[in-house]
PDB file of the backbone (N, CA, C, O) and the ligand in Angstrom, with CONECT records:
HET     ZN  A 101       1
ATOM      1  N   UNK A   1     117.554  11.107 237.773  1.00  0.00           N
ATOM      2  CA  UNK A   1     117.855  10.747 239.174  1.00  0.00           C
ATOM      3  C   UNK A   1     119.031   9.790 239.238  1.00  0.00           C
ATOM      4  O   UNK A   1     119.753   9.811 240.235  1.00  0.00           O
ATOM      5  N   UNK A   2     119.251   9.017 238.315  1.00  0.00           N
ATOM      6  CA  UNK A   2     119.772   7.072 238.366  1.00  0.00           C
ATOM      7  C   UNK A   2     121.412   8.427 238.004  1.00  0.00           C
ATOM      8  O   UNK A   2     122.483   8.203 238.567  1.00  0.00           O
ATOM      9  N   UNK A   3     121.253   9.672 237.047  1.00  0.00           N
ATOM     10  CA  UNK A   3     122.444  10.127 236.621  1.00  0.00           C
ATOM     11  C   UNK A   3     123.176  10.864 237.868  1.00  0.00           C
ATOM     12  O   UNK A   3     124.400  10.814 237.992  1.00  0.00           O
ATOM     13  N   UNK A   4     122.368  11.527 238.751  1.00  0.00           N
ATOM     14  CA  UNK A   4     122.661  12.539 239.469  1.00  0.00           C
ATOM     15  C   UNK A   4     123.717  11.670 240.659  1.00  0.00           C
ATOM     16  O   UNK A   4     124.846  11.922 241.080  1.00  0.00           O
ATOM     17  N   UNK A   5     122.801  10.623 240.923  1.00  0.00           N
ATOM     18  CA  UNK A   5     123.351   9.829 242.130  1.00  0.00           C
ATOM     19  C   UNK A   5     125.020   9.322 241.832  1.00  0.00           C
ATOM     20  O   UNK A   5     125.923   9.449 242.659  1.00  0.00           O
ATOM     21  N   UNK A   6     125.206   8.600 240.157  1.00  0.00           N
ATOM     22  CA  UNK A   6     126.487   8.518 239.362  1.00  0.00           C
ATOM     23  C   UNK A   6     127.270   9.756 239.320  1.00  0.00           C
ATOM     24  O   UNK A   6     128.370   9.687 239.868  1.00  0.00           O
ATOM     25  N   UNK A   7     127.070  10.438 238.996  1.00  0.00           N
ATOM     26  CA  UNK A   7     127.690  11.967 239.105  1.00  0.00           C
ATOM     27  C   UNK A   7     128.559  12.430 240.384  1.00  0.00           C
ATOM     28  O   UNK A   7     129.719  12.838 240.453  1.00  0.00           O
ATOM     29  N   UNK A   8     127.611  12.227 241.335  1.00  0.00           N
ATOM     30  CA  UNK A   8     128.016  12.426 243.075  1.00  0.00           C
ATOM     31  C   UNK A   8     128.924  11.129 243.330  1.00  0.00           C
ATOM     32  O   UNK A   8     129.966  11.159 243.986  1.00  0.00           O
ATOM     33  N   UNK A   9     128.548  10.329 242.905  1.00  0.00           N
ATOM     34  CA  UNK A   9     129.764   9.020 243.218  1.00  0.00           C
ATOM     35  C   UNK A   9     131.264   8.803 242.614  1.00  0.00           C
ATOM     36  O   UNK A   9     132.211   8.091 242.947  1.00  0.00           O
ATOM     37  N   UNK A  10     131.013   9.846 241.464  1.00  0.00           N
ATOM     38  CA  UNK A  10     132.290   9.678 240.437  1.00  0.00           C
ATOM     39  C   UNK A  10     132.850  11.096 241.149  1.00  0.00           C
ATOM     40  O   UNK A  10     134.072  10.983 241.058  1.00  0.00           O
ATOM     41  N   UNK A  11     132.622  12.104 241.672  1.00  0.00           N
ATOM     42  CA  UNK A  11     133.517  13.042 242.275  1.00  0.00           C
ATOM     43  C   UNK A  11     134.567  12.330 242.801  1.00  0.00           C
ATOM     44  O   UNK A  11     134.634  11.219 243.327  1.00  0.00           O
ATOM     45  N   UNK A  12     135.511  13.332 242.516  1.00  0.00           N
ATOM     46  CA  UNK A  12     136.573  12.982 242.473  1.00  0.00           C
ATOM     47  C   UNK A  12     137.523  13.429 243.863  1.00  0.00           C
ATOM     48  O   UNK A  12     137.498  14.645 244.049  1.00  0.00           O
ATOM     49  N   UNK A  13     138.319  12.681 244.825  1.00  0.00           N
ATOM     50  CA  UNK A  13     138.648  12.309 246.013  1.00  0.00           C
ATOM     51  C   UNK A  13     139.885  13.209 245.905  1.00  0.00           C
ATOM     52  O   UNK A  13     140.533  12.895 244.906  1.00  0.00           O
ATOM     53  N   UNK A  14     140.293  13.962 246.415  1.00  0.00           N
ATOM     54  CA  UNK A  14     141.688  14.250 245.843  1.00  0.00           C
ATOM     55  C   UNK A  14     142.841  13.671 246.852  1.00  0.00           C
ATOM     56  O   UNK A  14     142.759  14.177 247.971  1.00  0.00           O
ATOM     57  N   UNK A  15     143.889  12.726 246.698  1.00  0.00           N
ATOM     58  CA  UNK A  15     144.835  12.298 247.391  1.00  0.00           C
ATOM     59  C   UNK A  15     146.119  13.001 247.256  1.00  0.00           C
ATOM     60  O   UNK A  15     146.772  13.443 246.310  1.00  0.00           O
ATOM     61  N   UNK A  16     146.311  12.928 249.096  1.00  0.00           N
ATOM     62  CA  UNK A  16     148.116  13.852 248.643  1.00  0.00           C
ATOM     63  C   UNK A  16     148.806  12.835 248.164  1.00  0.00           C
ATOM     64  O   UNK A  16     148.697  11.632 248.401  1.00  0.00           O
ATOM     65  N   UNK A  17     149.697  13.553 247.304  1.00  0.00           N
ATOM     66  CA  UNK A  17     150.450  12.936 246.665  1.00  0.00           C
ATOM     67  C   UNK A  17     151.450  12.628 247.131  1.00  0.00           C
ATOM     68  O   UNK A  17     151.954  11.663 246.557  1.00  0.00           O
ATOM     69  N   UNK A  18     152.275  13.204 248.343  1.00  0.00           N
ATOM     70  CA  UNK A  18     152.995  12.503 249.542  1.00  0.00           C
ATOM     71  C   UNK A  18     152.802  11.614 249.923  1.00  0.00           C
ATOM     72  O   UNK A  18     153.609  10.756 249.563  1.00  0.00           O
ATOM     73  N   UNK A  19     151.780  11.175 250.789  1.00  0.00           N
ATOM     74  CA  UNK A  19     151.340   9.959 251.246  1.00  0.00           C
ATOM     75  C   UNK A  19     149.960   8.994 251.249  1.00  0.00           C
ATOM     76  O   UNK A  19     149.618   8.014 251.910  1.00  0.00           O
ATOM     77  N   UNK A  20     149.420   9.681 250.301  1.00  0.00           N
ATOM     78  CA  UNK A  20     148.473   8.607 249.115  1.00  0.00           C
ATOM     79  C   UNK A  20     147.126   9.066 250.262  1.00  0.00           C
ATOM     80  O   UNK A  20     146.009   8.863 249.786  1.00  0.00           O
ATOM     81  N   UNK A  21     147.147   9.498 251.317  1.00  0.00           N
ATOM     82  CA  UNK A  21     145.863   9.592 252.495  1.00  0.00           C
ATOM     83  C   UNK A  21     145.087  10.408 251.429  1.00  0.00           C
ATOM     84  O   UNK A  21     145.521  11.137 250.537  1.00  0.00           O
ATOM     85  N   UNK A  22     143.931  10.110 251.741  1.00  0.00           N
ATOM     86  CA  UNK A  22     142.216  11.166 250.879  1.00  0.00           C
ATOM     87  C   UNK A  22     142.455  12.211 251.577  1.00  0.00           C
ATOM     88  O   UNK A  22     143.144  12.261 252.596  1.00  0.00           O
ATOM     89  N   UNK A  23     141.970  12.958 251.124  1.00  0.00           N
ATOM     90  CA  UNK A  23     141.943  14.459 251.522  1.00  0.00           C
ATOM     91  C   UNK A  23     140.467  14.540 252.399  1.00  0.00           C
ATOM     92  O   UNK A  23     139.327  14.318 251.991  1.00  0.00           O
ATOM     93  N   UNK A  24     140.946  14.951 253.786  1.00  0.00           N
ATOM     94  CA  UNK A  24     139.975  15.200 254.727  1.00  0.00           C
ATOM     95  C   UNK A  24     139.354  16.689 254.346  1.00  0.00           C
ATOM     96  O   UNK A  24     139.611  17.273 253.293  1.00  0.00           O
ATOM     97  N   UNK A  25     138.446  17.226 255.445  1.00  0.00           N
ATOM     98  CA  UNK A  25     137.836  18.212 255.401  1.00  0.00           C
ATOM     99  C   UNK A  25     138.932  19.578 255.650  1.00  0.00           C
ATOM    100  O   UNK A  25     138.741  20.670 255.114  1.00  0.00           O
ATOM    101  N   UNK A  26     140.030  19.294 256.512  1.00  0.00           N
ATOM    102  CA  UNK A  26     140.976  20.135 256.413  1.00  0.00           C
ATOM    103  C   UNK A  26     141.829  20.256 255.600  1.00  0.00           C
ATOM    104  O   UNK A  26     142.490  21.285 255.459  1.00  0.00           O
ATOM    105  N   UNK A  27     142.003  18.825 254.674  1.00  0.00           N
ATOM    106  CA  UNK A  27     143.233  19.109 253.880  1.00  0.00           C
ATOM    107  C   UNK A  27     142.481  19.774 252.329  1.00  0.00           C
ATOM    108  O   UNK A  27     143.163  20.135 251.370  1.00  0.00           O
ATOM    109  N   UNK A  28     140.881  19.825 252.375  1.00  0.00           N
ATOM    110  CA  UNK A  28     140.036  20.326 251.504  1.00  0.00           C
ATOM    111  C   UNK A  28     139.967  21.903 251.763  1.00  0.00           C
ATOM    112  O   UNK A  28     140.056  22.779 250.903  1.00  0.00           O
ATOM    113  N   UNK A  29     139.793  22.062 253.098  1.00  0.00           N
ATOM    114  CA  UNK A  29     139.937  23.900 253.521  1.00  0.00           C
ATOM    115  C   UNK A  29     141.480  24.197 253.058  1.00  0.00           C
ATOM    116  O   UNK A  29     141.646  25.261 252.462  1.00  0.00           O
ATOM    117  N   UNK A  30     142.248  23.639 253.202  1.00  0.00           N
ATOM    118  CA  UNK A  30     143.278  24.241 252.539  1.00  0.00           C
ATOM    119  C   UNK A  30     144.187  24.492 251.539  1.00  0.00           C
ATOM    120  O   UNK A  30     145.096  25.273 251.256  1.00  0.00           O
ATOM    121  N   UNK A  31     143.201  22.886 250.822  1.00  0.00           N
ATOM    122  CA  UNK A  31     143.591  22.997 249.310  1.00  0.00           C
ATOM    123  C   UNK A  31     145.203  23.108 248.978  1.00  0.00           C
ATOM    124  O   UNK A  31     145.593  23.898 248.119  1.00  0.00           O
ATOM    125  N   UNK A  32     146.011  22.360 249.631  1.00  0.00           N
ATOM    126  CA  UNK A  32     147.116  22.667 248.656  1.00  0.00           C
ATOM    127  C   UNK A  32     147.240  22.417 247.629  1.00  0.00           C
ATOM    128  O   UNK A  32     147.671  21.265 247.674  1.00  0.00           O
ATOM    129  N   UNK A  33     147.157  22.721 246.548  1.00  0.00           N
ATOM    130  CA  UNK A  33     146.952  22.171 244.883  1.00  0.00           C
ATOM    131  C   UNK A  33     148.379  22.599 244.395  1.00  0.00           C
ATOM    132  O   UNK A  33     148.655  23.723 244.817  1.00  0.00           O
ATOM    133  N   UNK A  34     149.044  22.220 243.882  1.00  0.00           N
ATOM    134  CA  UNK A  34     150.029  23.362 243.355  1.00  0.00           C
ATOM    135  C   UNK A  34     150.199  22.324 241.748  1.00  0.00           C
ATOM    136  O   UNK A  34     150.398  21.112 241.668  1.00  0.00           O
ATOM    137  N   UNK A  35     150.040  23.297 240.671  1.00  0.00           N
ATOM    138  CA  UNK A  35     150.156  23.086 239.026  1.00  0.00           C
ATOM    139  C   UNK A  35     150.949  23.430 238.548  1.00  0.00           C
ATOM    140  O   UNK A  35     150.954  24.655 238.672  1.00  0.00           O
ATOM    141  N   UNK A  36     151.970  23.013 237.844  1.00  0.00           N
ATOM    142  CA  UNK A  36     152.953  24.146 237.164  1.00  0.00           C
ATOM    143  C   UNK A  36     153.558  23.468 235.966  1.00  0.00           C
ATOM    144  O   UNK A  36     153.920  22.323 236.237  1.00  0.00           O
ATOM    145  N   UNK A  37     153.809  23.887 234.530  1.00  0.00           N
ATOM    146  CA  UNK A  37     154.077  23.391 233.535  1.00  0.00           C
ATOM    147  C   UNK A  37     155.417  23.822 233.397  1.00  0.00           C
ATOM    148  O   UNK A  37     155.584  24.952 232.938  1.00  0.00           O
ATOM    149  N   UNK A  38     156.539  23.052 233.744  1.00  0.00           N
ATOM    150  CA  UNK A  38     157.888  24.019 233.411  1.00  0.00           C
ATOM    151  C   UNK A  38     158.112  23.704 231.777  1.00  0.00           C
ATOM    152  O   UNK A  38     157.818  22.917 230.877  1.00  0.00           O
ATOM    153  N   UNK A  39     158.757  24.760 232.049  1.00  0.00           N
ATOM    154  CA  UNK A  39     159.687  25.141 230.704  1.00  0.00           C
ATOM    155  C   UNK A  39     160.848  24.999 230.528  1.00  0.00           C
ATOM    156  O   UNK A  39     161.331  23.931 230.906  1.00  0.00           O
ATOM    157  N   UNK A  40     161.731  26.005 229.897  1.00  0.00           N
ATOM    158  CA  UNK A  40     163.082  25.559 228.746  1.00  0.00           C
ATOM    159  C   UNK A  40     163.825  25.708 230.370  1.00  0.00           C
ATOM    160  O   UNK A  40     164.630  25.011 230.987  1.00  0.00           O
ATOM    161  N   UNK A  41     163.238  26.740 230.615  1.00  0.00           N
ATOM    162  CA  UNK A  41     164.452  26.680 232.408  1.00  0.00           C
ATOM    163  C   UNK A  41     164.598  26.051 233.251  1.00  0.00           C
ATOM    164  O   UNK A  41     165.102  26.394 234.320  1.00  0.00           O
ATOM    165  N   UNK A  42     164.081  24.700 232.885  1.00  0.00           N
ATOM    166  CA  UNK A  42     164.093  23.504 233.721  1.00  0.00           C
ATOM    167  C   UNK A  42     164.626  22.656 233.213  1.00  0.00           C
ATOM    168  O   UNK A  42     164.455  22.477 232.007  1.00  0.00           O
ATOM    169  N   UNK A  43     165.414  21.881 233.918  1.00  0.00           N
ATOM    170  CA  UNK A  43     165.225  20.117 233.753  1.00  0.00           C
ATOM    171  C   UNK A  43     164.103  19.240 233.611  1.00  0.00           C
ATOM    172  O   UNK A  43     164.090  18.097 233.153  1.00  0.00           O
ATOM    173  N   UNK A  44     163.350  19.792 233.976  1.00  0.00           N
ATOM    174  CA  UNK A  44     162.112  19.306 234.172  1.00  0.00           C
ATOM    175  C   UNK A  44     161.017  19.800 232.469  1.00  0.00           C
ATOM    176  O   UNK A  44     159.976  19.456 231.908  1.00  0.00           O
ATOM    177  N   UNK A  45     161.948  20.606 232.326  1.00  0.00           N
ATOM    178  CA  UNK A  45     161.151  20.817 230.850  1.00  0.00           C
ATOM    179  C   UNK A  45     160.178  20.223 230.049  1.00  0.00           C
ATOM    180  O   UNK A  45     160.650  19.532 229.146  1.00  0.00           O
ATOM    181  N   UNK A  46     158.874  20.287 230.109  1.00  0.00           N
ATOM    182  CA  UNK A  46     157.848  19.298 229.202  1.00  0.00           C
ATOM    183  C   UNK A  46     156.870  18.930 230.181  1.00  0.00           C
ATOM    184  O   UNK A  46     155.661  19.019 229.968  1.00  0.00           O
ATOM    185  N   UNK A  47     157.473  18.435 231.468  1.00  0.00           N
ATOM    186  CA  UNK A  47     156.653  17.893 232.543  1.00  0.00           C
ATOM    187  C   UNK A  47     155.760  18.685 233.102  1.00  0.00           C
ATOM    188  O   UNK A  47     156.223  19.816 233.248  1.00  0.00           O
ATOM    189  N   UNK A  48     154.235  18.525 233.628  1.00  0.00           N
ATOM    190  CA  UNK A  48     153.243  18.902 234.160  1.00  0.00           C
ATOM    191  C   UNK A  48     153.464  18.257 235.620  1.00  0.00           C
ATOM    192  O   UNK A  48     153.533  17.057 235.883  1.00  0.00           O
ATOM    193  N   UNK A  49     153.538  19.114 236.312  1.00  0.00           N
ATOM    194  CA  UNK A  49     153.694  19.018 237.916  1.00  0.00           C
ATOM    195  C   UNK A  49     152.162  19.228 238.808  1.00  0.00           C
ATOM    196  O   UNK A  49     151.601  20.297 239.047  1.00  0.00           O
ATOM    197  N   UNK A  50     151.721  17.837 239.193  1.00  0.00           N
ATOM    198  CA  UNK A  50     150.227  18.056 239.621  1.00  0.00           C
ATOM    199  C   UNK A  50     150.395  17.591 241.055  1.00  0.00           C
ATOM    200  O   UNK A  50     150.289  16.400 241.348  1.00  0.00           O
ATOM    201  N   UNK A  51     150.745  18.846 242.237  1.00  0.00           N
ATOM    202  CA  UNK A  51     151.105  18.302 243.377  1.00  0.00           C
ATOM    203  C   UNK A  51     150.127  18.279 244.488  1.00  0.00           C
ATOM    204  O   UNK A  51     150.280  19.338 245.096  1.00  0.00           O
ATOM    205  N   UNK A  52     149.365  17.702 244.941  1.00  0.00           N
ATOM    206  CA  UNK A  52     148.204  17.507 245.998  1.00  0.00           C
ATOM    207  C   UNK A  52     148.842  17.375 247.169  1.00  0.00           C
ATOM    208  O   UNK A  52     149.282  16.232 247.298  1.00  0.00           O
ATOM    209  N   UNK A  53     149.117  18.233 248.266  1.00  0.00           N
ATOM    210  CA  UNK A  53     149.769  17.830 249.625  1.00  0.00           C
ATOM    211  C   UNK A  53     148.532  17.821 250.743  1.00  0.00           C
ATOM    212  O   UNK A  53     147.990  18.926 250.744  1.00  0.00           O
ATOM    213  N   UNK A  54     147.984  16.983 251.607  1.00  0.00           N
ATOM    214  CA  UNK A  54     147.658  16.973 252.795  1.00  0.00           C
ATOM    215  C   UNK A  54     148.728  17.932 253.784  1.00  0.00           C
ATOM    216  O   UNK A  54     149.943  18.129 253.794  1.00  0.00           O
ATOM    217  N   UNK A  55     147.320  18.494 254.762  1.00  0.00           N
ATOM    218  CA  UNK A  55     148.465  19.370 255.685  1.00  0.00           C
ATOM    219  C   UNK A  55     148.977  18.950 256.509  1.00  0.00           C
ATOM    220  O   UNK A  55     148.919  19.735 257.455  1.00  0.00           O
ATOM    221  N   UNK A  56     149.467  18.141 256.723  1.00  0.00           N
ATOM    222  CA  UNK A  56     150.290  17.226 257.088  1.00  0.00           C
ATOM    223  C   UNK A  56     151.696  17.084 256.621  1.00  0.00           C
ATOM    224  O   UNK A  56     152.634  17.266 257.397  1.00  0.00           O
ATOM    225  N   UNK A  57     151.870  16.753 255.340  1.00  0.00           N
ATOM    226  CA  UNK A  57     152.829  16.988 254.290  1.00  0.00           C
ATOM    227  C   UNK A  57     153.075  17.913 253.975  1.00  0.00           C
ATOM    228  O   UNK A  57     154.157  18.109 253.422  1.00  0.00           O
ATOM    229  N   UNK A  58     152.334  18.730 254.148  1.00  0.00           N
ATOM    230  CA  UNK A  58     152.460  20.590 253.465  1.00  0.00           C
ATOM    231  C   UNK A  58     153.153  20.873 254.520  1.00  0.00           C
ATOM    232  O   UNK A  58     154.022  21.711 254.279  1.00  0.00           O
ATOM    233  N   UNK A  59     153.112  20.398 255.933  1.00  0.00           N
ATOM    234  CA  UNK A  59     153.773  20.824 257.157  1.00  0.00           C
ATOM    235  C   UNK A  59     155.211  20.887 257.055  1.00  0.00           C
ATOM    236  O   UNK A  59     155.856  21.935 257.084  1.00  0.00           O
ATOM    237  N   UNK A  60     155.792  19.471 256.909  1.00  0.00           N
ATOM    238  CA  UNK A  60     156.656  18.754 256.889  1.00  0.00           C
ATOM    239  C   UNK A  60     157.188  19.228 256.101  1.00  0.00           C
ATOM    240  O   UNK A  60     158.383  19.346 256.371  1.00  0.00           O
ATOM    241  N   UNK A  61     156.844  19.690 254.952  1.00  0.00           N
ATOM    242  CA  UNK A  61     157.427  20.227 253.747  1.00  0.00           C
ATOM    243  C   UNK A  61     158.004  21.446 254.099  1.00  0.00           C
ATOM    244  O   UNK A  61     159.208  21.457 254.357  1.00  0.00           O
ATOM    245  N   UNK A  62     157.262  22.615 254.163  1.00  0.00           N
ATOM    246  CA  UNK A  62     157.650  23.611 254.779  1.00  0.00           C
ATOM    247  C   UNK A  62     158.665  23.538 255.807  1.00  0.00           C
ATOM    248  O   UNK A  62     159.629  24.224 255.468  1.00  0.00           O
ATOM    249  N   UNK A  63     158.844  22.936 257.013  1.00  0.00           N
ATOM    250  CA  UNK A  63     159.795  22.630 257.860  1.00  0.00           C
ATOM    251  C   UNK A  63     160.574  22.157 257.510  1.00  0.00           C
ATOM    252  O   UNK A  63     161.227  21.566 258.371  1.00  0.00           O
ATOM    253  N   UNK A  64     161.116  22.049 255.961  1.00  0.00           N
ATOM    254  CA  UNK A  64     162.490  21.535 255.309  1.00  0.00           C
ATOM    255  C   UNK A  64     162.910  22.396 254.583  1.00  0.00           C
ATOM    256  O   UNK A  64     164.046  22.855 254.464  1.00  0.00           O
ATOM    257  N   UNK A  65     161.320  22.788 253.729  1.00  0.00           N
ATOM    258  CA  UNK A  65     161.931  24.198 252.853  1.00  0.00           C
ATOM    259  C   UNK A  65     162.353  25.507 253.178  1.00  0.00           C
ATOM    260  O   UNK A  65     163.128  26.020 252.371  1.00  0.00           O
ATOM    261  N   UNK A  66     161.981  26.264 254.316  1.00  0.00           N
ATOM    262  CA  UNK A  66     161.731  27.460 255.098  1.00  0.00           C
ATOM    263  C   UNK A  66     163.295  27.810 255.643  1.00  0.00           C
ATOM    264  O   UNK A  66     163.862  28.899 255.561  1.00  0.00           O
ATOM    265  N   UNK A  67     163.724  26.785 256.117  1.00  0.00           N
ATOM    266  CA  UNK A  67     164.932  26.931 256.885  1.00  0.00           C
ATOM    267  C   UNK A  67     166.062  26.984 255.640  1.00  0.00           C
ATOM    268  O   UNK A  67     167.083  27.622 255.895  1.00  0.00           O
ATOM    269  N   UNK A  68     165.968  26.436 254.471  1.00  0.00           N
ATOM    270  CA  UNK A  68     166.920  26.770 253.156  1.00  0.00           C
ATOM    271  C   UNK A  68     166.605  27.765 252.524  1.00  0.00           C
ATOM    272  O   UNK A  68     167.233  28.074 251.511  1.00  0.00           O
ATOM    273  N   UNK A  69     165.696  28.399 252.919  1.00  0.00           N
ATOM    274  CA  UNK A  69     165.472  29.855 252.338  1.00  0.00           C
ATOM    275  C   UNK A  69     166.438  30.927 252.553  1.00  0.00           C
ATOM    276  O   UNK A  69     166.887  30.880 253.699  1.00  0.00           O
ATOM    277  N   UNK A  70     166.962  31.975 251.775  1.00  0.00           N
ATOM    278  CA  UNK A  70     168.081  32.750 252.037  1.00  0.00           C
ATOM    279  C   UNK A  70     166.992  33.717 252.750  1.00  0.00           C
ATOM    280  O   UNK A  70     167.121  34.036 253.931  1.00  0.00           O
ATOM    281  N   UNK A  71     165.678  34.256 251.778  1.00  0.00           N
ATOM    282  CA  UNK A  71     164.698  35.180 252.402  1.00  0.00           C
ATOM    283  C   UNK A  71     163.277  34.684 252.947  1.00  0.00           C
ATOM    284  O   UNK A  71     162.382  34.819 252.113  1.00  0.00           O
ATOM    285  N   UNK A  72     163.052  34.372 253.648  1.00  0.00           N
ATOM    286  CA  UNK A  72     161.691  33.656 254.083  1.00  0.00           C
ATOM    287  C   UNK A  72     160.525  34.189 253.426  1.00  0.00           C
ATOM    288  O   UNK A  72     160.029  35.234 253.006  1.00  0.00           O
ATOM    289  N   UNK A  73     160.357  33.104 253.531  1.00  0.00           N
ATOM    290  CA  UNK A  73     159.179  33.117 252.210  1.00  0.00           C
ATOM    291  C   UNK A  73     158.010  33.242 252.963  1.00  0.00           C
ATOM    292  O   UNK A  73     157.090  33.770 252.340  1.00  0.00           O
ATOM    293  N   UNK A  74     157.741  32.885 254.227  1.00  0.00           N
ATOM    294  CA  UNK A  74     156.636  33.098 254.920  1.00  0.00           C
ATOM    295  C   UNK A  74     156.116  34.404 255.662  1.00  0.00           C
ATOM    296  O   UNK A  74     156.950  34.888 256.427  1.00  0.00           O
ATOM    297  N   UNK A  75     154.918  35.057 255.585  1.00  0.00           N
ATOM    298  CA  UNK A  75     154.771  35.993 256.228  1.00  0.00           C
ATOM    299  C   UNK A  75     154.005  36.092 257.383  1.00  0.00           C
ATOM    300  O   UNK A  75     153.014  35.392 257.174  1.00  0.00           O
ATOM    301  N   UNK A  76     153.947  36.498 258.295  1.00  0.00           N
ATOM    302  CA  UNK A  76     152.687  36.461 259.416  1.00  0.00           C
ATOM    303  C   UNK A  76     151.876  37.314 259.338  1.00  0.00           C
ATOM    304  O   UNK A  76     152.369  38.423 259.546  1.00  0.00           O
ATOM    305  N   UNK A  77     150.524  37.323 259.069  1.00  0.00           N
ATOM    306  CA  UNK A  77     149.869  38.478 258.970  1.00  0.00           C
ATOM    307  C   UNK A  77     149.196  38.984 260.233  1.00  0.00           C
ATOM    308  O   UNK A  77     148.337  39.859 260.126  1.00  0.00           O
ATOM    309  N   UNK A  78     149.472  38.575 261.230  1.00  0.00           N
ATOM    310  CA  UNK A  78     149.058  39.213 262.720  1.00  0.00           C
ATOM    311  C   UNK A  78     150.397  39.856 263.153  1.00  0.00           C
ATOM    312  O   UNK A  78     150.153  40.622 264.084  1.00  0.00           O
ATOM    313  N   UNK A  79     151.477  39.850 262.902  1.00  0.00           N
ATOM    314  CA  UNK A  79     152.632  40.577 262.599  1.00  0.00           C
ATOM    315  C   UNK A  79     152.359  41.780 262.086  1.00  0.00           C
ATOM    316  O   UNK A  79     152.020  42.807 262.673  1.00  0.00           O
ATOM    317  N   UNK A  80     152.554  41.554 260.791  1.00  0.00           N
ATOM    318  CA  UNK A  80     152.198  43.057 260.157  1.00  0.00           C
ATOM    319  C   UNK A  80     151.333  43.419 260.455  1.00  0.00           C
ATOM    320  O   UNK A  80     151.698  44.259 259.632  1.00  0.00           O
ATOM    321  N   UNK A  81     149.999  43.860 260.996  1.00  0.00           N
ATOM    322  CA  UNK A  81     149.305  44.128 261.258  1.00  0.00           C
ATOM    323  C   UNK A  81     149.226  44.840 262.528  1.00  0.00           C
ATOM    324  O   UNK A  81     148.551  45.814 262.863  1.00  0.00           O
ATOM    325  N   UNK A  82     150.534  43.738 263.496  1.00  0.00           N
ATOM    326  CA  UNK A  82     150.486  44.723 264.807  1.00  0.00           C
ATOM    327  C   UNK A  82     151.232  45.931 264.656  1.00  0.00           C
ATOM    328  O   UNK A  82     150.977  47.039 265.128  1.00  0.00           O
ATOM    329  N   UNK A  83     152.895  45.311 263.406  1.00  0.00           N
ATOM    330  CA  UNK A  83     153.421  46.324 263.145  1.00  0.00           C
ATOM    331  C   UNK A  83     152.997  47.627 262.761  1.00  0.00           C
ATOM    332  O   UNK A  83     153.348  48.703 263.244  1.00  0.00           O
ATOM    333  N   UNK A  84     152.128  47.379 261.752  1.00  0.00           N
ATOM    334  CA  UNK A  84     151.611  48.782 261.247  1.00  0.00           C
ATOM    335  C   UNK A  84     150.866  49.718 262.200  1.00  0.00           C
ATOM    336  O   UNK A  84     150.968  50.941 262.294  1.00  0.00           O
ATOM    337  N   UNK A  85     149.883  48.640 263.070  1.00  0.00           N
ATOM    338  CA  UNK A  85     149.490  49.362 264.546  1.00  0.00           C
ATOM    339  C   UNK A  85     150.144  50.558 265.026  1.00  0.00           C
ATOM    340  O   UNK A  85     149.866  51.756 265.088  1.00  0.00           O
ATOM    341  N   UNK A  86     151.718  49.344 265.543  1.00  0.00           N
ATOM    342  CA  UNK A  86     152.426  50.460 266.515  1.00  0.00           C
ATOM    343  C   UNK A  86     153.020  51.709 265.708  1.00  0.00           C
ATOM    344  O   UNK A  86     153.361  52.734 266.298  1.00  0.00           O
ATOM    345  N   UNK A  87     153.134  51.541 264.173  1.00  0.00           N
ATOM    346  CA  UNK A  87     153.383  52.665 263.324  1.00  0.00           C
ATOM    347  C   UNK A  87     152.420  54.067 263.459  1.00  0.00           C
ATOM    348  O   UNK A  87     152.630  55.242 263.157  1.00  0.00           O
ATOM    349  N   UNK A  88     151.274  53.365 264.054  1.00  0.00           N
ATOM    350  CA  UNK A  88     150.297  54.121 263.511  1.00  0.00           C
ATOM    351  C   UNK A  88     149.934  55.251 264.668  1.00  0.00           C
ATOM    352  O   UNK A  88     149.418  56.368 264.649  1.00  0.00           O
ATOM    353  N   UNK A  89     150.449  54.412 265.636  1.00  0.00           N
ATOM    354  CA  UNK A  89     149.993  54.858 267.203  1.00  0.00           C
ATOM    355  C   UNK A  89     150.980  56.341 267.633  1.00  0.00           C
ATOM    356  O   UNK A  89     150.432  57.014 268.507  1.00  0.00           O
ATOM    357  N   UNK A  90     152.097  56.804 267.216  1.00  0.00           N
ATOM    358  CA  UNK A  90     152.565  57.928 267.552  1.00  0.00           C
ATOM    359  C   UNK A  90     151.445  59.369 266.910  1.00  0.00           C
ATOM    360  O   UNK A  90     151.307  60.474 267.435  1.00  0.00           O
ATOM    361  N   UNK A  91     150.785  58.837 265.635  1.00  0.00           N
ATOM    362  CA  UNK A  91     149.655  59.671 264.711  1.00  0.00           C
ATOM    363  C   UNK A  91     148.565  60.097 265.542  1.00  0.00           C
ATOM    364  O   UNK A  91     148.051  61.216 265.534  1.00  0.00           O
ATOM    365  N   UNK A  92     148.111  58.662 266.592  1.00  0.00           N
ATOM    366  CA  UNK A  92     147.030  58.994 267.551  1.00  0.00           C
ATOM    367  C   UNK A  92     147.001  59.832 268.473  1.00  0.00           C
ATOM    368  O   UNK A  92     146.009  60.267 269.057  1.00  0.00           O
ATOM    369  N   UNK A  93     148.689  60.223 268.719  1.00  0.00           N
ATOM    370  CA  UNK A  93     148.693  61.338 270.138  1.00  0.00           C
ATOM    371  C   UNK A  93     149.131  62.767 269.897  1.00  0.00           C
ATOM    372  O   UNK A  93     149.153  63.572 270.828  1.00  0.00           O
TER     373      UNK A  93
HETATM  374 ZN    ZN A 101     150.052  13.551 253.023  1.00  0.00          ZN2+
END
């Protein structure tokens, strides 16, 4: 019992790493985690990249990165979805 209660207390909080805030229940639904070990094709070579963003920061982020994109990186999936619709709709008649 005395272990279980230690166990639940030592879980671990995850903070964005942007701006140090705990990770709420939304910034937990959305989990931004991002891991990445670069290699020889980096400058960054050797380094372990352990990035925790609140969506908040993930926002902000995106609204800097998105617009320097040559091809957007983002997709809408109620978009495609209508698209394929109206693809679909000349088949129905
Ligand atoms: Zn943040």
């Amino acid at each position: 019992m005395k272990m279980k209660i230690k166990r639940i207390r030592a879980k671990e909080v995850k903070k964005c790493s942007l701006c140090g805030k705990e990770f709420d229940m939304w910034d937990e639904e959305e989990n931004f985690c991002f891991r990445h070990r670069f290699g020889y094709g980096s400058a960054y070579d050797g380094y372990l990249l352990n990035l925790n963003l609140c969506c908040k920061c993930f926002d902000s982020l995106m609204d800097e990165l998105v617009p320097r994109c040559k091809t957007n990186p983002l997709s809408e999936p109620y978009s495609e979805l209508a698209m394929a619709y109206a693809q679909d709709m000349p088949n129905l008649e």
